[in-house]
py3Dmol code that shows the C-alpha trace and the ligand (Angstrom):
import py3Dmol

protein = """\
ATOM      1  CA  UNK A   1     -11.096  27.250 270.558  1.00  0.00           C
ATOM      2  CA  UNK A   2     -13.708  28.592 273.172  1.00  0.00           C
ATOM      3  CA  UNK A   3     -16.669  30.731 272.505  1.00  0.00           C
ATOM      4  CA  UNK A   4     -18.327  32.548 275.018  1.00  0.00           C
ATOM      5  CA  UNK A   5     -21.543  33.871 274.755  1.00  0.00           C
ATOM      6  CA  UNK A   6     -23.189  35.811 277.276  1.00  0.00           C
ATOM      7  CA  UNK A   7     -26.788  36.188 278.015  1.00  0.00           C
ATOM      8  CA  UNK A   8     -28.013  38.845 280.263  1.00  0.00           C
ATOM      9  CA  UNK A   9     -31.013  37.559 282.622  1.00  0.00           C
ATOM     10  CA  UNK A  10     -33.490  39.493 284.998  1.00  0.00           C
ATOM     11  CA  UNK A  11     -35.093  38.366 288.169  1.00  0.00           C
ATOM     12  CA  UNK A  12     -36.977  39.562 290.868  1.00  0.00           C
ATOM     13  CA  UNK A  13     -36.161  39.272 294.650  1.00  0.00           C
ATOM     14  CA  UNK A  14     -38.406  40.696 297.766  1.00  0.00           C
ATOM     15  CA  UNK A  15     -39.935  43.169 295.158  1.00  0.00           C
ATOM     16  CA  UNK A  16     -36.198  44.474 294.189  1.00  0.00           C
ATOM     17  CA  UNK A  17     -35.420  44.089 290.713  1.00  0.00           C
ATOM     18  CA  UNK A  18     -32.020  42.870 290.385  1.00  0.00           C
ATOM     19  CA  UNK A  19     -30.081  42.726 286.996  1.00  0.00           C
ATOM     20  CA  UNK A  20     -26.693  39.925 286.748  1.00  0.00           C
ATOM     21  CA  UNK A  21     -24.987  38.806 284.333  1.00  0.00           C
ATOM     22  CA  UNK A  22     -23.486  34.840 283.553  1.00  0.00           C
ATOM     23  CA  UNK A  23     -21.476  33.755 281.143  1.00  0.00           C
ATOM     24  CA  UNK A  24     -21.713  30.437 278.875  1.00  0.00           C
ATOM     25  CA  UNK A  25     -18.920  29.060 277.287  1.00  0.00           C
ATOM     26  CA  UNK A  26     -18.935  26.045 274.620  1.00  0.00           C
ATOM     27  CA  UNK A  27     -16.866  24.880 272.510  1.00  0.00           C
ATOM     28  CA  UNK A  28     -17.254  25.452 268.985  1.00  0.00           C
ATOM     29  CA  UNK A  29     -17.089  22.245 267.735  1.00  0.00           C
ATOM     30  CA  UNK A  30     -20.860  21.739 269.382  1.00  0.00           C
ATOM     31  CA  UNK A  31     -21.846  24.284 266.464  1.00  0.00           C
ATOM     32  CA  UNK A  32     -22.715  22.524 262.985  1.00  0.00           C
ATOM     33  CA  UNK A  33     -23.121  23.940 259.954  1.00  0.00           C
ATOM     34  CA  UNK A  34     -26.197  23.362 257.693  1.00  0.00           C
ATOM     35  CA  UNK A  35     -27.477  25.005 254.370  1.00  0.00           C
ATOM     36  CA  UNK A  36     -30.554  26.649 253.910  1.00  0.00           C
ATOM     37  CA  UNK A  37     -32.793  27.585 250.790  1.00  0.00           C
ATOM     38  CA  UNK A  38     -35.948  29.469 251.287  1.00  0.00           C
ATOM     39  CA  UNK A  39     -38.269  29.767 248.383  1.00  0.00           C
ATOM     40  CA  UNK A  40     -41.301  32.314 247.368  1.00  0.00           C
ATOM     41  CA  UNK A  41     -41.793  35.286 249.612  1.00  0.00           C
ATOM     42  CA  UNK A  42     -41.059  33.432 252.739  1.00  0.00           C
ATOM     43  CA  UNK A  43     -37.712  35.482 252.577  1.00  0.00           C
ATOM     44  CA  UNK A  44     -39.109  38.481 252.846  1.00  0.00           C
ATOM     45  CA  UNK A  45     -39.148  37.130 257.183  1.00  0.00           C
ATOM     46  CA  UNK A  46     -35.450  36.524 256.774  1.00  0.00           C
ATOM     47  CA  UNK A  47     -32.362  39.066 257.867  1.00  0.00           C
ATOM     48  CA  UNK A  48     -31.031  40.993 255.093  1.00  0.00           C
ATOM     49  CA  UNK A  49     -28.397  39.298 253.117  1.00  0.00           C
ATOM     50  CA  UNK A  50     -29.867  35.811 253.967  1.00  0.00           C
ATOM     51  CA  UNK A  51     -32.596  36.718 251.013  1.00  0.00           C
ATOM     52  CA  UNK A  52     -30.902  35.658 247.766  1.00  0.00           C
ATOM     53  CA  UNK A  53     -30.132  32.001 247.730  1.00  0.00           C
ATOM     54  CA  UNK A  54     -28.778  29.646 250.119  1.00  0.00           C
ATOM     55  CA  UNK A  55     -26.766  30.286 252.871  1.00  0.00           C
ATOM     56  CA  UNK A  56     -24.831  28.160 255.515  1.00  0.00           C
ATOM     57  CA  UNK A  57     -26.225  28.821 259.180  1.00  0.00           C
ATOM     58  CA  UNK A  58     -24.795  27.492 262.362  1.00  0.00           C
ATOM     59  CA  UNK A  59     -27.225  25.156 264.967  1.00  0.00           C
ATOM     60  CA  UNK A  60     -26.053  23.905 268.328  1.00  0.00           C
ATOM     61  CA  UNK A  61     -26.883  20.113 268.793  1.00  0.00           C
ATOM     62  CA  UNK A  62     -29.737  18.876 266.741  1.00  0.00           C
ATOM     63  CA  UNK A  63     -32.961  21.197 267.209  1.00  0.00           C
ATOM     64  CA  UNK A  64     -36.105  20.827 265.676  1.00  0.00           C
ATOM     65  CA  UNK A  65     -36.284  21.967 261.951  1.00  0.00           C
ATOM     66  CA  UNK A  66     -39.422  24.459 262.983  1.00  0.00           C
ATOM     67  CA  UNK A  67     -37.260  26.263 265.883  1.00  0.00           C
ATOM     68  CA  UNK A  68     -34.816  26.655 263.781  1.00  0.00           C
ATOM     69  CA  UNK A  69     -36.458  28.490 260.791  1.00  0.00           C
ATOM     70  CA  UNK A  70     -38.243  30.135 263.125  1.00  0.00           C
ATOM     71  CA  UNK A  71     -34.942  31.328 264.708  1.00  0.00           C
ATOM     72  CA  UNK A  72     -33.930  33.035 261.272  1.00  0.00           C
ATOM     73  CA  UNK A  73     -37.597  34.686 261.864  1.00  0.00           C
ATOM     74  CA  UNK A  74     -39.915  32.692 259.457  1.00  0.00           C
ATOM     75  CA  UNK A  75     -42.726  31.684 261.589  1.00  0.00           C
ATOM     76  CA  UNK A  76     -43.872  27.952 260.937  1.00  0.00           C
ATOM     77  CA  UNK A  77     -47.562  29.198 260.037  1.00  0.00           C
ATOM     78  CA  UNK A  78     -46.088  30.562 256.980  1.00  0.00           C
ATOM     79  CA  UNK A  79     -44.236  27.183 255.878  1.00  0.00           C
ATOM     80  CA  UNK A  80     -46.216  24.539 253.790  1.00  0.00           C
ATOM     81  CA  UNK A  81     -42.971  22.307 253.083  1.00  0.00           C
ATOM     82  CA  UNK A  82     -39.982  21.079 254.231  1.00  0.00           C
ATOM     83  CA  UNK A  83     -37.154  19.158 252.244  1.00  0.00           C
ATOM     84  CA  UNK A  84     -34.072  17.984 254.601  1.00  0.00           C
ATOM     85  CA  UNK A  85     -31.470  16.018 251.917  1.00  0.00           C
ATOM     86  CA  UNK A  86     -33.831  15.344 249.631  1.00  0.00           C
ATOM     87  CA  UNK A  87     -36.804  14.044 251.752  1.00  0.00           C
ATOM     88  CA  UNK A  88     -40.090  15.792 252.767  1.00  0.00           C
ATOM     89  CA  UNK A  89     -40.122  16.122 256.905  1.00  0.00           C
ATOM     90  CA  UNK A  90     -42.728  17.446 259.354  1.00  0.00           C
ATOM     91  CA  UNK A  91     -41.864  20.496 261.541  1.00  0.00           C
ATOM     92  CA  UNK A  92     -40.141  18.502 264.454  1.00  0.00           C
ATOM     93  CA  UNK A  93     -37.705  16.285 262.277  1.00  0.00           C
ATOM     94  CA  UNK A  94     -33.792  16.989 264.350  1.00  0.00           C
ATOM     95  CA  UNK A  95     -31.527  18.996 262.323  1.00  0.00           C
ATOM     96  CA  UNK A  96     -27.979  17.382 262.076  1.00  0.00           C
ATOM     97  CA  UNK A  97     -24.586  19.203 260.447  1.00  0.00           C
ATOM     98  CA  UNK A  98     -24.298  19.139 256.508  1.00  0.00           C
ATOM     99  CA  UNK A  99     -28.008  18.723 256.504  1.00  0.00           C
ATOM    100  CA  UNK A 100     -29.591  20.733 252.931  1.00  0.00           C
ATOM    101  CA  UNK A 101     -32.826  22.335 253.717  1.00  0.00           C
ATOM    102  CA  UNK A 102     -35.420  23.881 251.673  1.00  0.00           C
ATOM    103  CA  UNK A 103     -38.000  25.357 252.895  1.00  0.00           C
ATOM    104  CA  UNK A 104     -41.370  26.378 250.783  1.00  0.00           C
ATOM    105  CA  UNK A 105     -44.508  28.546 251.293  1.00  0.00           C
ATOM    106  CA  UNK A 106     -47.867  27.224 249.721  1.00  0.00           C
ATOM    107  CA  UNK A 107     -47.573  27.905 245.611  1.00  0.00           C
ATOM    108  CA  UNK A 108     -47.765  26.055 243.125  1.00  0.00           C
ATOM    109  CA  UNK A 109     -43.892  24.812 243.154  1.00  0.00           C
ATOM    110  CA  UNK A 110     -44.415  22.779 246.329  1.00  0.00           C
ATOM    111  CA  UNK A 111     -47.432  21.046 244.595  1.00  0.00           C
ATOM    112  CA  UNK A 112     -45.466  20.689 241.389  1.00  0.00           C
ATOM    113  CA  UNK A 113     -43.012  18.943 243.238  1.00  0.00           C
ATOM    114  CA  UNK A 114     -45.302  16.712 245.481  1.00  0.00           C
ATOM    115  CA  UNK A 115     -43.887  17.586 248.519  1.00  0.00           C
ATOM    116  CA  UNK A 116     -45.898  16.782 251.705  1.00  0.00           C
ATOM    117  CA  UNK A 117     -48.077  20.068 252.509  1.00  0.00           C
ATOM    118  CA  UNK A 118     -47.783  21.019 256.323  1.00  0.00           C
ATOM    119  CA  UNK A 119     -50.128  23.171 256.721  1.00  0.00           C
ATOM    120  CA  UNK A 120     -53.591  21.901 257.571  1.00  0.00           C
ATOM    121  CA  UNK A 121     -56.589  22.035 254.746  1.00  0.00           C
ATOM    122  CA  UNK A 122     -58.565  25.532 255.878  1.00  0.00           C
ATOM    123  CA  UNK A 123     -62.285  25.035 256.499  1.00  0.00           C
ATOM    124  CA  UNK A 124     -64.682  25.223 253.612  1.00  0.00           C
ATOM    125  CA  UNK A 125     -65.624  28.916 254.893  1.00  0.00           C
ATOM    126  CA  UNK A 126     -63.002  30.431 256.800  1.00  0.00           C
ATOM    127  CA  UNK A 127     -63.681  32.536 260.380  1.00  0.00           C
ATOM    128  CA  UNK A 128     -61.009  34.851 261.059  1.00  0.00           C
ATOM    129  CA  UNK A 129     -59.393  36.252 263.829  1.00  0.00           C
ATOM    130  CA  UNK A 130     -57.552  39.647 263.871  1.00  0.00           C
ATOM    131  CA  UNK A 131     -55.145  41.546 266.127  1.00  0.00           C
ATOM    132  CA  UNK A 132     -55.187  44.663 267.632  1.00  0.00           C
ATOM    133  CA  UNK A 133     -53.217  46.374 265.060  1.00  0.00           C
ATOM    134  CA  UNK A 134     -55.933  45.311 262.641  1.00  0.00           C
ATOM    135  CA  UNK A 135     -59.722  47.572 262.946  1.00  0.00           C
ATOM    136  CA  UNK A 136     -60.212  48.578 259.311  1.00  0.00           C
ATOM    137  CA  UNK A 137     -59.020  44.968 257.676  1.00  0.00           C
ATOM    138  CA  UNK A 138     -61.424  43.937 260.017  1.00  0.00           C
ATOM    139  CA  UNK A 139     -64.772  46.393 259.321  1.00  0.00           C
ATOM    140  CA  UNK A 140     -63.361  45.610 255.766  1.00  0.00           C
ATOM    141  CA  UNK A 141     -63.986  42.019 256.020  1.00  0.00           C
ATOM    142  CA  UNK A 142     -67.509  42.038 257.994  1.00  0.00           C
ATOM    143  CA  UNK A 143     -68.767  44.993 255.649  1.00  0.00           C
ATOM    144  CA  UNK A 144     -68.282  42.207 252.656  1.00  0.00           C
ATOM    145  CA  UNK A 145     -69.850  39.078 255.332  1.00  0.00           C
ATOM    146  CA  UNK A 146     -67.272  37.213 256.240  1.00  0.00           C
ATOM    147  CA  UNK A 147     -67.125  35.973 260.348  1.00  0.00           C
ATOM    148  CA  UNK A 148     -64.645  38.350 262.224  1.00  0.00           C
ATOM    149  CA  UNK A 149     -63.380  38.694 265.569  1.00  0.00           C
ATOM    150  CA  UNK A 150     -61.732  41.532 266.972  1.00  0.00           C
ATOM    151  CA  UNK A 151     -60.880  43.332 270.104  1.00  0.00           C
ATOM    152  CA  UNK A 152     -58.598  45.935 270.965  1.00  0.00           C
ATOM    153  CA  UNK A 153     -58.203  44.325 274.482  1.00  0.00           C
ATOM    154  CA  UNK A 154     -57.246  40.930 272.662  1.00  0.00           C
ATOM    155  CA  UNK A 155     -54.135  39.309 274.183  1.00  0.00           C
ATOM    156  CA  UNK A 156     -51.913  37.238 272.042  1.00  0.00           C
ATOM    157  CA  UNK A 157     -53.322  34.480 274.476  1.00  0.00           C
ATOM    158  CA  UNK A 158     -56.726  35.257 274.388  1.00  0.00           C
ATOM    159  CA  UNK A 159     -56.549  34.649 270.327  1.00  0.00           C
ATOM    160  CA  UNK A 160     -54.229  31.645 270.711  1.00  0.00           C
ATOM    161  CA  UNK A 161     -56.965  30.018 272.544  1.00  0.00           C
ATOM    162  CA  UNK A 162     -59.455  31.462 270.004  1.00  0.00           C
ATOM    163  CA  UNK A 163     -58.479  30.041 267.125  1.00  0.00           C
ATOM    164  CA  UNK A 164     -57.660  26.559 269.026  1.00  0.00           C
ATOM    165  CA  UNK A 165     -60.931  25.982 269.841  1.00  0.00           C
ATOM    166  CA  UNK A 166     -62.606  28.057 267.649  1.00  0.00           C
ATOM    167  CA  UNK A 167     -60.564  26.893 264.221  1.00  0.00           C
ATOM    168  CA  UNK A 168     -60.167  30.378 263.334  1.00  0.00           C
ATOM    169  CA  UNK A 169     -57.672  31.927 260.624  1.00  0.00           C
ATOM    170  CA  UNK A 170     -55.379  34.326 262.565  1.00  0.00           C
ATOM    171  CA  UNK A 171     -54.635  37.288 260.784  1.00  0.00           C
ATOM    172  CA  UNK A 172     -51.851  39.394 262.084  1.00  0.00           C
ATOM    173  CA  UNK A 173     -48.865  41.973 261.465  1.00  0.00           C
ATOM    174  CA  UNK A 174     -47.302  40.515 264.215  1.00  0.00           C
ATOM    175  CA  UNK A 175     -44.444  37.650 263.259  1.00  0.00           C
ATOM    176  CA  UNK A 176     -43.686  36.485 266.969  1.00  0.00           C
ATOM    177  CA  UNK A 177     -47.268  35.618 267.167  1.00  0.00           C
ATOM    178  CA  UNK A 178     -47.387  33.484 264.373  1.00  0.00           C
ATOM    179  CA  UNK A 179     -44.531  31.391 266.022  1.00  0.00           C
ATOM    180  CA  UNK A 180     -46.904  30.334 268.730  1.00  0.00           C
ATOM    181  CA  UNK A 181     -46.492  26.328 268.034  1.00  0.00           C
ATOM    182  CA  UNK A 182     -50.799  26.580 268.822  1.00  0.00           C
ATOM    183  CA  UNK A 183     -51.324  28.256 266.000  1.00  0.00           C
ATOM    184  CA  UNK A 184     -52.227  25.842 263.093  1.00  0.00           C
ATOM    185  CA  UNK A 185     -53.586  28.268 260.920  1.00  0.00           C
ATOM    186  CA  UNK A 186     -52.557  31.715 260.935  1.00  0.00           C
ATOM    187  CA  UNK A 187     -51.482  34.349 258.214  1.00  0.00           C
ATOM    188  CA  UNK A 188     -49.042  37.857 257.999  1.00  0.00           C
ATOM    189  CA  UNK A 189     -50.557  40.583 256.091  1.00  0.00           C
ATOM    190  CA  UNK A 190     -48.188  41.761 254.108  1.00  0.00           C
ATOM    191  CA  UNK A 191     -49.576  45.207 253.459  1.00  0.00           C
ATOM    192  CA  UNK A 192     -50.408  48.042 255.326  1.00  0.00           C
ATOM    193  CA  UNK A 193     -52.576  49.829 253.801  1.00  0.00           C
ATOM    194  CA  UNK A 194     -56.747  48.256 254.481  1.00  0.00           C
ATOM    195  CA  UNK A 195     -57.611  48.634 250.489  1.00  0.00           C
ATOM    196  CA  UNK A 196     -54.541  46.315 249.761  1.00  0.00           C
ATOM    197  CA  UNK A 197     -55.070  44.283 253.186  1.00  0.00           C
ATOM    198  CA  UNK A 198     -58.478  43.466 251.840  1.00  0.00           C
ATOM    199  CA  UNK A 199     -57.781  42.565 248.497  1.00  0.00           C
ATOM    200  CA  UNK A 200     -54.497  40.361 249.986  1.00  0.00           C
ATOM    201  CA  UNK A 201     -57.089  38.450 252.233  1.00  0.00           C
ATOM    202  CA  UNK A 202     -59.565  38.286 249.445  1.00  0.00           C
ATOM    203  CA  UNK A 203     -56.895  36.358 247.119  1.00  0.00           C
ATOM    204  CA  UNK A 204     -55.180  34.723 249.866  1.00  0.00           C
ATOM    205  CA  UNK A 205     -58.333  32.378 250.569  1.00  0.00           C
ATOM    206  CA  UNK A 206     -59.874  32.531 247.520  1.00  0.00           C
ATOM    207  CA  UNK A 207     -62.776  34.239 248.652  1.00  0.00           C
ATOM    208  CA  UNK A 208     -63.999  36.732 246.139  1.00  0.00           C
ATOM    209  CA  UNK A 209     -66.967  34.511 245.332  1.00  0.00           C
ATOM    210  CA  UNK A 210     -68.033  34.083 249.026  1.00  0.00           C
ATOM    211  CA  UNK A 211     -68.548  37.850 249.712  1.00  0.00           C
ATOM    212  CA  UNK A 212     -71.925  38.772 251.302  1.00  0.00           C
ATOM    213  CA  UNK A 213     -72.094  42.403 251.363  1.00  0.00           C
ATOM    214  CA  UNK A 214     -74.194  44.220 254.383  1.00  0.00           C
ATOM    215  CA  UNK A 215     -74.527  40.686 256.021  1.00  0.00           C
ATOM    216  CA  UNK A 216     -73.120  41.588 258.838  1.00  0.00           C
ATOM    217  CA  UNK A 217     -72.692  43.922 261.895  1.00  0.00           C
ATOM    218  CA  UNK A 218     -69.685  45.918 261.268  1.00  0.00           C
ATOM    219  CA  UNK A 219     -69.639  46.779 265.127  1.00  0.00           C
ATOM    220  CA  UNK A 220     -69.766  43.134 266.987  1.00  0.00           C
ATOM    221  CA  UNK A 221     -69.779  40.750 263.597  1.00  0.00           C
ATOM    222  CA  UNK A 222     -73.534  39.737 264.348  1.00  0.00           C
ATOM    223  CA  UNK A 223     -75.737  38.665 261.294  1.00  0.00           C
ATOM    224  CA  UNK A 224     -77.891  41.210 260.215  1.00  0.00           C
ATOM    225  CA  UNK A 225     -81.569  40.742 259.642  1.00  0.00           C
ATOM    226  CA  UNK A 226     -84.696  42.282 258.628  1.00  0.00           C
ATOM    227  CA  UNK A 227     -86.466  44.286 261.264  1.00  0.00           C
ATOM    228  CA  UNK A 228     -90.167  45.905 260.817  1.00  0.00           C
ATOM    229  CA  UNK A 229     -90.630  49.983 261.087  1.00  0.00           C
ATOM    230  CA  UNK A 230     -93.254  49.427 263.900  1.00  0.00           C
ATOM    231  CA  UNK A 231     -90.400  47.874 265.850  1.00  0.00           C
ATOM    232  CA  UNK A 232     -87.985  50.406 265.105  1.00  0.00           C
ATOM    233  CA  UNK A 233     -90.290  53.858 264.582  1.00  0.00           C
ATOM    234  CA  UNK A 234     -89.845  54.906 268.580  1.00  0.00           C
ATOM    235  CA  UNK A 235     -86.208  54.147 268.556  1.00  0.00           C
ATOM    236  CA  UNK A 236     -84.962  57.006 265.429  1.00  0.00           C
ATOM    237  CA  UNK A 237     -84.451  60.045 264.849  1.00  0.00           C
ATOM    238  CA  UNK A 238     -87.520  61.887 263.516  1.00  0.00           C
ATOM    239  CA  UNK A 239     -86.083  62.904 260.055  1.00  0.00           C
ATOM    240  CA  UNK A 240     -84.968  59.276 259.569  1.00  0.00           C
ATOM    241  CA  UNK A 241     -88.232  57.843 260.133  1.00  0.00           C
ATOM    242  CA  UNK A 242     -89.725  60.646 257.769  1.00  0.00           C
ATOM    243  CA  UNK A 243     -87.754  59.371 254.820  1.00  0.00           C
ATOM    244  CA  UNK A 244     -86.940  55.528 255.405  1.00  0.00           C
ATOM    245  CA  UNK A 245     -89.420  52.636 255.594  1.00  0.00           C
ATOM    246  CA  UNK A 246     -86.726  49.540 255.665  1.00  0.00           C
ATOM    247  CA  UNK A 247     -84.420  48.586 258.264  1.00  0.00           C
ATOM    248  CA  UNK A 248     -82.632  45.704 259.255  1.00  0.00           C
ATOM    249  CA  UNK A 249     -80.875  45.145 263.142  1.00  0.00           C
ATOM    250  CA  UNK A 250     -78.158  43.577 264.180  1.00  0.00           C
ATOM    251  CA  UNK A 251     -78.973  39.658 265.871  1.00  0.00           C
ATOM    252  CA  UNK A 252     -76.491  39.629 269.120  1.00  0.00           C
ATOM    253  CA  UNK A 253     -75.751  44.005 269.659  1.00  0.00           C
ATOM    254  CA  UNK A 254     -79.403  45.212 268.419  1.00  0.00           C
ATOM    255  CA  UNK A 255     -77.688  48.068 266.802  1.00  0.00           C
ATOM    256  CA  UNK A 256     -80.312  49.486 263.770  1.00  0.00           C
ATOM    257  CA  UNK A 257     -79.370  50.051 260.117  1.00  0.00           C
ATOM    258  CA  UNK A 258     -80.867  51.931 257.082  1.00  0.00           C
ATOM    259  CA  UNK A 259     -80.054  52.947 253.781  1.00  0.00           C
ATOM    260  CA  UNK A 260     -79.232  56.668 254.095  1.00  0.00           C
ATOM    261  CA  UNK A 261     -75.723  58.514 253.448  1.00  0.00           C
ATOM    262  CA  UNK A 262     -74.167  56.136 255.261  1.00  0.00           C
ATOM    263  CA  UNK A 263     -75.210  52.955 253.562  1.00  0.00           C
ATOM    264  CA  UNK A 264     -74.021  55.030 250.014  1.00  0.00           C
ATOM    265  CA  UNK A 265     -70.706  55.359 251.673  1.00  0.00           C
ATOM    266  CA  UNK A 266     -70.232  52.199 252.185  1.00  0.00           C
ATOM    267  CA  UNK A 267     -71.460  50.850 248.612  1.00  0.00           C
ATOM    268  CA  UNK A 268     -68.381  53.217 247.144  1.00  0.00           C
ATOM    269  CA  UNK A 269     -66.236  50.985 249.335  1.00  0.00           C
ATOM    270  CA  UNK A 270     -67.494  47.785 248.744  1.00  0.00           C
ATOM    271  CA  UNK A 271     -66.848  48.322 245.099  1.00  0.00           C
ATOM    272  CA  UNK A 272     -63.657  49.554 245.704  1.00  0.00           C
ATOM    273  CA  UNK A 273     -62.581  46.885 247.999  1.00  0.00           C
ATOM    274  CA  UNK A 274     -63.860  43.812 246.012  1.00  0.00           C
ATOM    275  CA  UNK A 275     -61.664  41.756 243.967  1.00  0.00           C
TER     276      UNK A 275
END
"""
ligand_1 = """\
1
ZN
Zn -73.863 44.210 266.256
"""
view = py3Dmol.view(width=600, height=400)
view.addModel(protein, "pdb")
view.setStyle({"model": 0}, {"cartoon": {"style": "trace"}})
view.addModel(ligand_1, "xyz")
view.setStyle({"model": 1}, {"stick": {}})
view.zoomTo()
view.show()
């Protein structure tokens, strides 16, 4: 019995976009059969109807374990253990037909079991990076201190490279860039809402006792520090140098901050945001 599967492919010729079509036929006997069992809420990446239990899935030749989950639409940053047959493998180990494979995220079963963690230890303090679809998580985040970047300009290369050589924490909404094979440490949000975002990020890394409120620019992620009113008096508005003595500025943007209705604001939220 043939299969044929056809692929649609685009191309470009003296400016002219032209669109053709080809046709691939193999056999099916090139297709093998393996099991799958994804545990915790890694299934929540998986189609509907793959998300209770195992299921049988169909690879051609013997790919690498990672493509393939990542195929099904689990990205591989999300995976802290692998179990083909029986026996803990890395990312690139070959799938083969009949092969059983289970497939953890980072809880406490994988740890109870002793299988071999794949995902590497995260730095003492984590540095984050955030994508575009992700402004208040990140004001969120530098309001409470923690080391932020974001920019609405960011390409998915631009953070790639980012958190390569910068060993930041990518935090993202978006699943296809988490299946960048670059990125070694990188996170989905689950929620959508910032006040949940926040507290998911604060739990996530365990970071509710690292919080430095008002340590940090919530414009450019600068430290903040203490500036004098001599330095500052010629640079505000007359009411707010009527009322307020203290001030602190931001290191790398300059920007100037002070207690007034603003500051209060963002007290309510800090309390409401911390875990
Ligand atoms: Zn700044």
């Amino acid at each position: 019995m043939k299969y044929s599967g056809s692929y649609i492919f685009r191309g470009a010729l003296l400016g002219a976009t032209q669109f053709w079509r080809v046709s691939r036929v193999f056999s099916m006997n090139d297709l093998r059969e393996v099991t799958f069992r994804f545990y915790g809420d890694l299934k929540r990446f998986l189609p509907q109807g793959k998300r209770t239990g195992a299921f049988t899935y169909a690879v051609k030749g013997s790919p690498a374990v990672k493509d393939t989950i990542e195929a099904l639409g689990v990205p591989h940053g999300e995976v802290d253990g692998l179990v083909i047959n029986g026996r803990s493998v890395g990312f690139y180990e070959p799938v083969k037909g009949n092969d059983t494979i289970a497939v953890y995220p980072d809880s406490s079963k994988i740890r109870l079991r002793k299988i071999k963690r794949l995902k590497p230890k995260l730095p003492a303090n984590p540095k984050f990076i955030l994508d575009v679809h992700l402004g208040k998580l990140t004001r969120h985040l530098r309001l409470l201190g923690f080391d932020c970047l974001y920019q609405r300009s960011y390409k998915d290369q631009d953070i790639v490279e980012t958190t390569l050589s910068q060993r930041r924490i990518v935090l993202t909404r978006d699943v296809g860039l988490l299946k960048n094979k670059l990125i070694k440490f990188g996170y989905f949000i689950r929620h959508t809402e910032p006040d949940k975002q926040i507290r998911e990020v604060i739990t996530k890394f365990s970071l509710s006792f690292k919080t430095k409120p008002f340590h940090r620019c919530l414009e450019c992620n600068g430290l903040i520090r203490r500036i004098s009113f001599l330095r500052v008096i010629n640079h505000l508005p007359p009411k707010v140098s009527k009322y307020y003595k203290e001030f602190v500025t931001c290191r790398i943007c300059g920007r100037v901050y002070w207690k007034g209705s603003h500051y209060k604001q963002l007290l309510k939220v800090v309390k409401r945001i911390s875990v």
